[in-house]
C-alpha positions as CSV (number, residue, x, y, z in Angstrom):
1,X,6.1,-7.1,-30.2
2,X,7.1,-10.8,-29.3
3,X,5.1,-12.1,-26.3
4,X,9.0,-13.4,-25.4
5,X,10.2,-10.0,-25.8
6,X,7.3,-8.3,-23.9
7,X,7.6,-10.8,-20.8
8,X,11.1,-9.7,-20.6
9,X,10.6,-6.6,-20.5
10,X,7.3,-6.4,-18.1
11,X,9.5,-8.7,-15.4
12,X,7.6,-12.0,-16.3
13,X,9.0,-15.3,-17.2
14,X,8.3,-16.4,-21.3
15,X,6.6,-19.3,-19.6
16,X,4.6,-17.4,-17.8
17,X,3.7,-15.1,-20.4
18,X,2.8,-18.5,-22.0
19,X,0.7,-19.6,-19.4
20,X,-1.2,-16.4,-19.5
21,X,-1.8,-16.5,-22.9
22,X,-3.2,-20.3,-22.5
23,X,-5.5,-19.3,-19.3
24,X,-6.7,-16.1,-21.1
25,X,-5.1,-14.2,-18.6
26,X,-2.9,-11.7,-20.5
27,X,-3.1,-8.4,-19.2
28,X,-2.6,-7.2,-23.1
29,X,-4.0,-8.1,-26.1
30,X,-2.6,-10.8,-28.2
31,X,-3.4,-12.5,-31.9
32,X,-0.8,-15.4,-33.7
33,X,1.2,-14.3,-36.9
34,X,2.9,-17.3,-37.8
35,X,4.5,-19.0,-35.2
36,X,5.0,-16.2,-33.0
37,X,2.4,-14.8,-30.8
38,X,2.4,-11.1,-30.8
39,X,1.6,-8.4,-28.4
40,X,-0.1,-5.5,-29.4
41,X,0.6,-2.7,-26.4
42,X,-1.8,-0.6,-25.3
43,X,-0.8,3.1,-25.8
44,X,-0.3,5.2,-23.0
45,X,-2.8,7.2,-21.4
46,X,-2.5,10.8,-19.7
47,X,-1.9,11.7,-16.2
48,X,-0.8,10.0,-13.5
49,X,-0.6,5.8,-13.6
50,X,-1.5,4.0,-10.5
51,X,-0.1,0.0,-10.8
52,X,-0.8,-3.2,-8.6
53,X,1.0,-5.9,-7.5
54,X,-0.5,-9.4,-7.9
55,X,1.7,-11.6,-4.6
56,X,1.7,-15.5,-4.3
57,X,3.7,-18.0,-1.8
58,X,4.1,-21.5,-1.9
59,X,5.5,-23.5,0.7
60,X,7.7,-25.7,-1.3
61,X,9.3,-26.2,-4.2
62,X,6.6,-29.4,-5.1
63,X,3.6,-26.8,-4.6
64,X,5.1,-24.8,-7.6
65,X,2.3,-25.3,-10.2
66,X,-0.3,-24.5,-7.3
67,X,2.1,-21.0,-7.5
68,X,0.5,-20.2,-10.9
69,X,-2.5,-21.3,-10.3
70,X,-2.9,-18.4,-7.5
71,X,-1.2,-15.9,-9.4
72,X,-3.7,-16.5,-12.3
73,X,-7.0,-16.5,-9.5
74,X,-5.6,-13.0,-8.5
75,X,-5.0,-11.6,-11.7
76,X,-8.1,-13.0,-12.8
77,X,-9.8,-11.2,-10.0
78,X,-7.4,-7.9,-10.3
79,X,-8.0,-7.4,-13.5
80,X,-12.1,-7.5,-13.3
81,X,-11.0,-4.8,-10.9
82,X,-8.8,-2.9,-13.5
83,X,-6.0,-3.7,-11.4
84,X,-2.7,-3.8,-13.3
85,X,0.2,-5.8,-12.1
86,X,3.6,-4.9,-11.5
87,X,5.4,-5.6,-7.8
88,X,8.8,-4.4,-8.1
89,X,8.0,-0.8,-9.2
90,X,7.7,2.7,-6.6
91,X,4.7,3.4,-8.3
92,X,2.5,0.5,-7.3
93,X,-0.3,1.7,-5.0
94,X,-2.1,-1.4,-4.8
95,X,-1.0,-5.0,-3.6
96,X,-3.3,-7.6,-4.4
97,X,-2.7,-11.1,-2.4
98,X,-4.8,-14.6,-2.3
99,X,-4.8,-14.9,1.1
100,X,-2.6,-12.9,3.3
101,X,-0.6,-15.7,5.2
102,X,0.6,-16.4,1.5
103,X,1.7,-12.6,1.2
104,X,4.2,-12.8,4.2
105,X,4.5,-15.0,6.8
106,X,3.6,-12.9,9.9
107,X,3.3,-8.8,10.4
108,X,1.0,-8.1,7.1
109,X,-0.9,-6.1,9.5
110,X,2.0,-3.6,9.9
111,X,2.6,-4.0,6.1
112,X,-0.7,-3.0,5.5
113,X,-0.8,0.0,8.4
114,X,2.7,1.6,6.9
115,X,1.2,1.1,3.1
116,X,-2.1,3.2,4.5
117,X,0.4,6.2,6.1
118,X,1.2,6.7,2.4
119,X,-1.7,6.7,0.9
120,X,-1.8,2.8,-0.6
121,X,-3.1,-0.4,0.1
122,X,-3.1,-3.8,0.6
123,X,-6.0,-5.4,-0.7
124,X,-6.8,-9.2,0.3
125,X,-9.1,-11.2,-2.0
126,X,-9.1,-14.4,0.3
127,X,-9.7,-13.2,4.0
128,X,-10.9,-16.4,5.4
129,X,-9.1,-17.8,8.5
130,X,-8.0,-14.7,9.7
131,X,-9.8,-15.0,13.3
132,X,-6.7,-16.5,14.6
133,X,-4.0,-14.6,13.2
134,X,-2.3,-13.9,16.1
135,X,-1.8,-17.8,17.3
136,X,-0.4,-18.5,13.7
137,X,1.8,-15.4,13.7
138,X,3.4,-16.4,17.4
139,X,4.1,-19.8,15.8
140,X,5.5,-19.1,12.8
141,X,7.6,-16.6,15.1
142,X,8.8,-19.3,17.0
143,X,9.5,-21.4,14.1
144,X,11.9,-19.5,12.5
145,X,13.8,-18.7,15.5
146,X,14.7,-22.0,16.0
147,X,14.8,-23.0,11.9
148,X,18.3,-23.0,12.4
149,X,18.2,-24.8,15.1
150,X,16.1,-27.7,14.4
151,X,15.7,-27.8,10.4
152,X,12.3,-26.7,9.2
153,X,9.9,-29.4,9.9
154,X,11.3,-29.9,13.3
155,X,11.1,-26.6,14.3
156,X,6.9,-25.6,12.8
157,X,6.4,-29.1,15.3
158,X,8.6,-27.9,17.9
159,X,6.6,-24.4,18.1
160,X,3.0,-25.8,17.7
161,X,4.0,-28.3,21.0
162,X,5.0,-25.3,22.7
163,X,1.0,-23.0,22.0
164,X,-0.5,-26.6,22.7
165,X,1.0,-26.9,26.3
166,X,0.4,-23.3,27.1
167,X,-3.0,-23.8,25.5
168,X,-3.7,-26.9,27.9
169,X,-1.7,-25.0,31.2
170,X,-4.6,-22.3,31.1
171,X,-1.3,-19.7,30.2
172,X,-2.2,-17.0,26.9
173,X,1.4,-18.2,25.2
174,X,2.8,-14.2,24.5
């Protein structure tokens, strides 16, 4: 089938697909005919199919190429797992994330905790920088409570002012 055709229909973007192909990340097998690049499927296998999800976060819209780049270091690193990706279906049992403040901004511990109770996971590849979670979670708390407020950039300064002076008063900022 059409890599086009194939990306549609496996929830990717053609470009993407694309990108893959370039980087030698394709999660199938694919040869040229022509000028199309075609994907040969895999055929099914028996018994019950356990899928992963391959999660990545940018901060802005200019950061967007760094967005592929972490997909690709996941998948890269997935796949020498034989971790296949899929995020939007009920059967994935596996998340796979860079680094978790990139899967969601605070609470992944709870994401994690609820995805263990059914019997899944939440694997992090990155897991450097996690000693002060809980300092980075009350901020980014506090930052988009008053987002609104204050705009974006005002607010992240706002809340970081706010865990410096209780940091210099001697008070644990709760």
């Amino acid at each position: 089938m059409n890599l086009a055709v194939w990306a549609e229909r496996n929830g990717v973007a053609w470009v993407t697909a694309y990108r893959w192909l370039g980087a030698g990340a394709l999660s199938v097998p694919a040869r040229k005919v022509g000028r199309l690049m075609v994907v040969d499927e895999p055929s099914s296998v028996a018994g019950p199919r356990q899928r992963a999800a391959v999660s990545g976060r940018v901060s802005s819209a200019d950061q967007k190429p760094d967005l592929d780049r972490q997909v690709v270091r996941v998948t890269g690193w997935a796949r020498a797992e034989l971790i296949a990706a899929r995020l939007g279906d009920p059967m994935v049992s596996r998340i796979v994330v860079g680094r978790r403040d990139r899967f969601c901004r605070f609470g992944s511990e709870y994401v994690q905790a609820a995805r263990a109770c059914q019997g899944r996971e939440l694997v992090v590849v990155d897991s450097a920088g996690v000693d002060d979670d809980l300092v980075g979670d009350k901020a980014e708390i506090l930052a988009s409570m008053y987002a609104d407020l204050l705009g974006n950039r005002a607010a992240q300064a706002w809340a970081m002012r706010v865990l410096a002076a209780a940091a210099s008063d001697g008070v644990e900022a709760v």
